[in-house]
C-alpha positions in Angstrom: 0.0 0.0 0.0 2.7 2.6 0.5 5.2 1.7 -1.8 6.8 4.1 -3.7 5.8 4.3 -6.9 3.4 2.0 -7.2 -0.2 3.0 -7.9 -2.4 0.5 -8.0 -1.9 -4.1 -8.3 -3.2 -5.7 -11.3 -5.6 -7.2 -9.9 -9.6 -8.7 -8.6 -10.9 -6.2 -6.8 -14.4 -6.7 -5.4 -15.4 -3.1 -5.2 -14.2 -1.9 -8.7 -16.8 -4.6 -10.2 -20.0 -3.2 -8.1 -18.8 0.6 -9.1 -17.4 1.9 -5.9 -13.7 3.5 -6.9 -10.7 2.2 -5.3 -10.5 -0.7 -2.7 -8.1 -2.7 -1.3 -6.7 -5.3 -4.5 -5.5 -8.6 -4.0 -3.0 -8.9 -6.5 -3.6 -12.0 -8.9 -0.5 -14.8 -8.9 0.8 -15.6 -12.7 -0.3 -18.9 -14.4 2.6 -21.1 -15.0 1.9 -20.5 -19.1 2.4 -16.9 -18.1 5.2 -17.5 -16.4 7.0 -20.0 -19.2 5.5 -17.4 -21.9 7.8 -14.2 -20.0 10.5 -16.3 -19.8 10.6 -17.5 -23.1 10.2 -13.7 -24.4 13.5 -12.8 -22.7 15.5 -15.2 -23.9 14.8 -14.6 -27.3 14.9 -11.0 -26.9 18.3 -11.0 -25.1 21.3 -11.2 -27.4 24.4 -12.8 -25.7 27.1 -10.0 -26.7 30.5 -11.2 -28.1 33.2 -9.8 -26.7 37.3 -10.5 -27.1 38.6 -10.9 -23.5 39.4 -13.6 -21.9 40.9 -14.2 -17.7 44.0 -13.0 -17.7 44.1 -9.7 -19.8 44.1 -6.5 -19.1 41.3 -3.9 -18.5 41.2 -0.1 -18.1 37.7 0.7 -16.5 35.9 3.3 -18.8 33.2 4.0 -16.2 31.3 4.2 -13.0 32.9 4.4 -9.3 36.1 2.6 -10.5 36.5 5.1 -13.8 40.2 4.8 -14.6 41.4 2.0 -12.3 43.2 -0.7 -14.3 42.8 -4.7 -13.3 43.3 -7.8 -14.9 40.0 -10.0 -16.1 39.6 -13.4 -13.5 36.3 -14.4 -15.2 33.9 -13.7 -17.9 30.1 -14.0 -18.5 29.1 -13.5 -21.7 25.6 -14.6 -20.9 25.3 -11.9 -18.5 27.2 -9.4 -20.7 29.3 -8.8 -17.5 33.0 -9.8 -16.5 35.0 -10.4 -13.1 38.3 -8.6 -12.1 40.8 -7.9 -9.7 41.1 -4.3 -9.1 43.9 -2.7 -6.6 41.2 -0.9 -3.8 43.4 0.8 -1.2 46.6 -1.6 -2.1 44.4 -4.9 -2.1 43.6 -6.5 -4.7 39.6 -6.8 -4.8 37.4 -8.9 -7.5 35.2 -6.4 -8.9 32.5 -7.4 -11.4 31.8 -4.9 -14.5 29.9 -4.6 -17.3 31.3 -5.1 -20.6 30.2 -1.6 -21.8 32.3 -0.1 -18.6 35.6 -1.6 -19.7 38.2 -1.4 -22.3 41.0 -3.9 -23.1 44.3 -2.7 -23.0 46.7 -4.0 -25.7 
């Protein structure tokens, strides 16, 4: 009810059907076709992005809170569009996982 954003449930709501405005709406739970049919839409919708790095080489960050901080790739997930690396945080080295927009491969 007091969630931010959030106007109104989709919904059976008793009151709505006799004509009385706005009542309290149970929100209705998805079939599990509807659920299968979302899930299938994704995944045909989401193109796994190619991308020529591999653990071991070396990134410059192009962007976010580690803009500029240069790491070395541990792990990469192209099905997730996303990589892992070790950055040096405060002298530490500390696995840092990135998108594959925010990086750039040095040569």
């Amino acid at each position: 009810k007091n969630t931010p954003h959030v106007i109104n449930f989709v919904g059976a709501e008793q009151r709505r059907a006799q004509g009385r405005g706005r009542g309290h709406v149970k929100p209705m739970p998805l079939s599990p076709g509807e659920v299968k049919r979302i899930f299938k839409q994704t995944q045909e919708q989401a193109p796994v992005v190619k991308i020529d790095m591999a653990a071991g080489d070396k990134i410059t960050v192009l962007s976010g809170p580690f803009k500029d901080f240069e790491g070395e790739v541990i792990d990469v997930s192209p099905e997730r569009s996303k990589l892992k690396a070790l950055l040096s945080i405060f002298g530490r080295d500390t696995p840092v996982e990135l998108e594959f927009n925010q990086v750039k491969k040095e040569s």
